[in-house]
C-alpha positions in Angstrom: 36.1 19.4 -0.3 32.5 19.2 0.2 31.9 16.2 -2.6 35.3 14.2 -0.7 33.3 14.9 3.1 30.0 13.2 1.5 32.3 10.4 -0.2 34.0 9.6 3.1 31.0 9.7 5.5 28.3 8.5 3.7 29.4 6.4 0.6 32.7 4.4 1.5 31.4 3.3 4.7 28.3 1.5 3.2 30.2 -0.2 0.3 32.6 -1.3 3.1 29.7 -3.0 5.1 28.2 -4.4 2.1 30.9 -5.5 0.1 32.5 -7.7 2.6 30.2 -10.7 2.9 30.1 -10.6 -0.7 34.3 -11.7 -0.8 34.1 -13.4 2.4 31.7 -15.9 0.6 33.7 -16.1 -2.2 36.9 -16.4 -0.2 35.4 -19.0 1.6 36.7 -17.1 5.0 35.1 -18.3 8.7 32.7 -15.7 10.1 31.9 -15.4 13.8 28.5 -16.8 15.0 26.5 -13.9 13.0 24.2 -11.6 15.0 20.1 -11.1 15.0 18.1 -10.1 12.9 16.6 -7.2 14.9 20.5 -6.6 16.2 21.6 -6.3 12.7 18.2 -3.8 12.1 19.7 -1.4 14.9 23.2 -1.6 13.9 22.0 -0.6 10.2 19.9 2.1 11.3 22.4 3.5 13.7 25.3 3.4 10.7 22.6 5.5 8.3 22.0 8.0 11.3 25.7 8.5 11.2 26.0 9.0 7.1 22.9 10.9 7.1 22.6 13.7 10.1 26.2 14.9 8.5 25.4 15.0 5.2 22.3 16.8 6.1 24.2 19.1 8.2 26.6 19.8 5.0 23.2 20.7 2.7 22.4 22.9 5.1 25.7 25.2 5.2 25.7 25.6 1.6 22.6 26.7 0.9 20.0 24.8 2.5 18.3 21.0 1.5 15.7 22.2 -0.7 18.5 22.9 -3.1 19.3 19.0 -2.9 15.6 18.2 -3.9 14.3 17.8 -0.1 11.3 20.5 -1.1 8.1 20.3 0.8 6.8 16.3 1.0 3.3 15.5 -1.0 2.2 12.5 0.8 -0.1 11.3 -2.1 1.7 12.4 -5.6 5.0 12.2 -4.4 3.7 8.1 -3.3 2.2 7.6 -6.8 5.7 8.9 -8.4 7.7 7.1 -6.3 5.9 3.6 -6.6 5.7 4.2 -10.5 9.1 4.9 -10.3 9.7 1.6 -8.2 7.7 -0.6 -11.0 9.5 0.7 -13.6 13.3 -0.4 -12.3 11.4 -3.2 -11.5 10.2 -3.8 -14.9 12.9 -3.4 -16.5 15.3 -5.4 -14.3 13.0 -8.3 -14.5 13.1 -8.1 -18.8 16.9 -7.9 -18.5 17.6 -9.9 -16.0 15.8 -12.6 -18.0 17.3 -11.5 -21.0 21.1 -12.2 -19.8 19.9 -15.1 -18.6 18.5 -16.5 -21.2 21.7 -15.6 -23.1 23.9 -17.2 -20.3 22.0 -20.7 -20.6 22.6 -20.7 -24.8 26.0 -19.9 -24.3 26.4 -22.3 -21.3 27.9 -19.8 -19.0 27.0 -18.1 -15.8 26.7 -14.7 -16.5 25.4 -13.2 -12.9 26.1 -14.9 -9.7 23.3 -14.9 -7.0 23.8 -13.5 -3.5 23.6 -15.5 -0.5 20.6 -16.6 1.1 20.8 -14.2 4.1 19.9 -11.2 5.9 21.4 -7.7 5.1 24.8 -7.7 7.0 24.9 -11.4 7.5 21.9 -12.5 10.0 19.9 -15.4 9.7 16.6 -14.9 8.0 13.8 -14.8 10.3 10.2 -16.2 9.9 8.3 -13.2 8.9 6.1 -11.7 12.1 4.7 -9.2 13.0 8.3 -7.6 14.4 10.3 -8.9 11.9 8.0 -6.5 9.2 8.3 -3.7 11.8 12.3 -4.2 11.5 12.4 -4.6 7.8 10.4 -1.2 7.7 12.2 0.5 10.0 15.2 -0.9 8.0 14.0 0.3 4.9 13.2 4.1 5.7 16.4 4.6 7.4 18.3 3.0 4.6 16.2 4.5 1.6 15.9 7.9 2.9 20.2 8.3 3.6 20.8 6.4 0.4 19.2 8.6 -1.7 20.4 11.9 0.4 23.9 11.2 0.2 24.0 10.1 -3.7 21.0 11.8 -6.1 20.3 14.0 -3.0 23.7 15.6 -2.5 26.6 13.8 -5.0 24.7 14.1 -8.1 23.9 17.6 -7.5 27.2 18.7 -6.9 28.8 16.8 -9.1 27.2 18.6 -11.9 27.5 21.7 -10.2 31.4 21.1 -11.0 30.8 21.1 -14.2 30.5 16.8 -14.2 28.0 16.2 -17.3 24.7 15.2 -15.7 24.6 11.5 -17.6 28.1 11.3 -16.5 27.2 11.8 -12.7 23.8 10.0 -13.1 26.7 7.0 -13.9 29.0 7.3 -11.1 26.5 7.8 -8.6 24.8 4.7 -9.7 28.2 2.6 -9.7 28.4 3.4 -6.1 24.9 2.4 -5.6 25.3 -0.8 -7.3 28.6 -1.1 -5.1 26.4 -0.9 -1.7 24.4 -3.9 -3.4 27.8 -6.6 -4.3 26.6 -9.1 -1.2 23.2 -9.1 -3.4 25.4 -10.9 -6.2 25.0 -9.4 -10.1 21.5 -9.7 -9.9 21.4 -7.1 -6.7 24.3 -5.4 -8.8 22.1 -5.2 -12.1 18.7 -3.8 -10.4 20.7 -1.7 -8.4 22.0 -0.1 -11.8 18.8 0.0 -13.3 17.3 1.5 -10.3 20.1 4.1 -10.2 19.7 5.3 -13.6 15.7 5.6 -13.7 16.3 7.3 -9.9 19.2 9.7 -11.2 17.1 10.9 -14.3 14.3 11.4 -12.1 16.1 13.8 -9.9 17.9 15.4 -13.0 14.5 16.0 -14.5 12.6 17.2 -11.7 14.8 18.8 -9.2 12.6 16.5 -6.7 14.2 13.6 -4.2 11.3 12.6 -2.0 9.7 10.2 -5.4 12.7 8.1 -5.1 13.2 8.3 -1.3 9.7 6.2 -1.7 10.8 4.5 -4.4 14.0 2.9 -2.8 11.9 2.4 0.4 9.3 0.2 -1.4 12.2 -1.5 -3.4 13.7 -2.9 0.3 10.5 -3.2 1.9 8.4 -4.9 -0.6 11.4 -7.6 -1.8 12.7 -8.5 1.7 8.7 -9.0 2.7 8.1 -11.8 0.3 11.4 -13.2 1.2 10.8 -13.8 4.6 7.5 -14.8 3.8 9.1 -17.7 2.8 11.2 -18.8 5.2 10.4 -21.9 7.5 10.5 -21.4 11.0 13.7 -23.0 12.5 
């Protein structure tokens, strides 16, 4: 009951939101005339307030969020962790990621198809500003922080705790990860399954979610900064 409340609130409605531009681009369908950037930022934040204060709320009645890894917060270990954590998903998407690709140019195929050159849920990409940072960040703690709560914070847990092998849940949790991450295209799709696994074993290991909480944050903030810092202004 509890693992289908979590599903339904926090997980199905960010595959839903995040998923669709990625078949609408495929399927060639019209869009209307998409909202702003900062628009979009509220509307994302607003959706994770939704997924998160419940799931919270559900931690709480069975025994309390410390059992879900939300123990006290160490500002400057739990920061180290979490960035070492952050370089190595990055590390080792960028040697596979290079890998298939090298593969997929010998063979003369396209292995992983690139996402669209666009903001999350569809905006147009803003020239980078001082309030187009404070949006991404803003963006990027709201998103990182429910993420990780609703899938290594409360899923993984309790999927073991019904008996679900611990590699096994570390796996589905991530495929619903990389699932939040289709309009990304398979290279979104492959770091979000690296990212998954080295965030899942992580928590498995340590009991601890506020590491990948940074982690995830700085894996949003850090990416979408230097991607804006290349845009032209319009």
């Amino acid at each position: 009951m509890q693992i289908g409340a979590v599903t339904a609130l926090g997980v199905m409605p960010h595959i839903v939101v995040n998923i669709l531009p990625f078949i609408q681009s495929r399927s060639g369908s019209g869009q209307a005339t998409p909202p702003t950037f900062v628009a979009d930022a509220v509307y994302l934040i607003a959706t994770c307030a939704q997924i998160a204060l419940p799931t919270l709320l559900i931690m709480h009645l069975v025994g309390g969020v410390r059992r879900f890894g939300l123990v006290r917060f160490r500002p400057v270990r739990d920061t180290l962790i979490g960035a070492a954590l952050y370089a190595i998903s990055w590390l080792g998407y960028m040697v596979l990621g290079s890998t298939l690709h090298v593969v997929a140019e010998a063979a003369n195929s396209v292995l992983l198809i690139e996402g669209e050159d666009v903001a999350p849920m569809g905006s147009p990409a803003p020239v980078l500003g001082v309030l187009s940072f404070a949006t991404i960040l803003a963006m990027s703690l709201a998103n990182g922080f429910t993420e990780e709560v609703v899938l290594r914070g409360f899923l993984l847990r309790r999927l073991a705790h019904v008996g679900i092998n611990p590699f096994a849940a570390i796996m589905l949790t991530t495929l619903a990860f990389s699932a939040y991450h289709a309009y990304q295209g398979g290279y979104g799709i492959l770091s979000a399954l690296i990212g998954g696994i080295t965030l899942g074993a992580y928590v498995v290991g340590t009991g601890r979610l506020w590491p990948c909480i940074v982690a995830h944050i700085l894996s949003d903030v850090i990416p979408m900064t230097m991607w804006l810092a290349g845009q032209e202004p319009s």
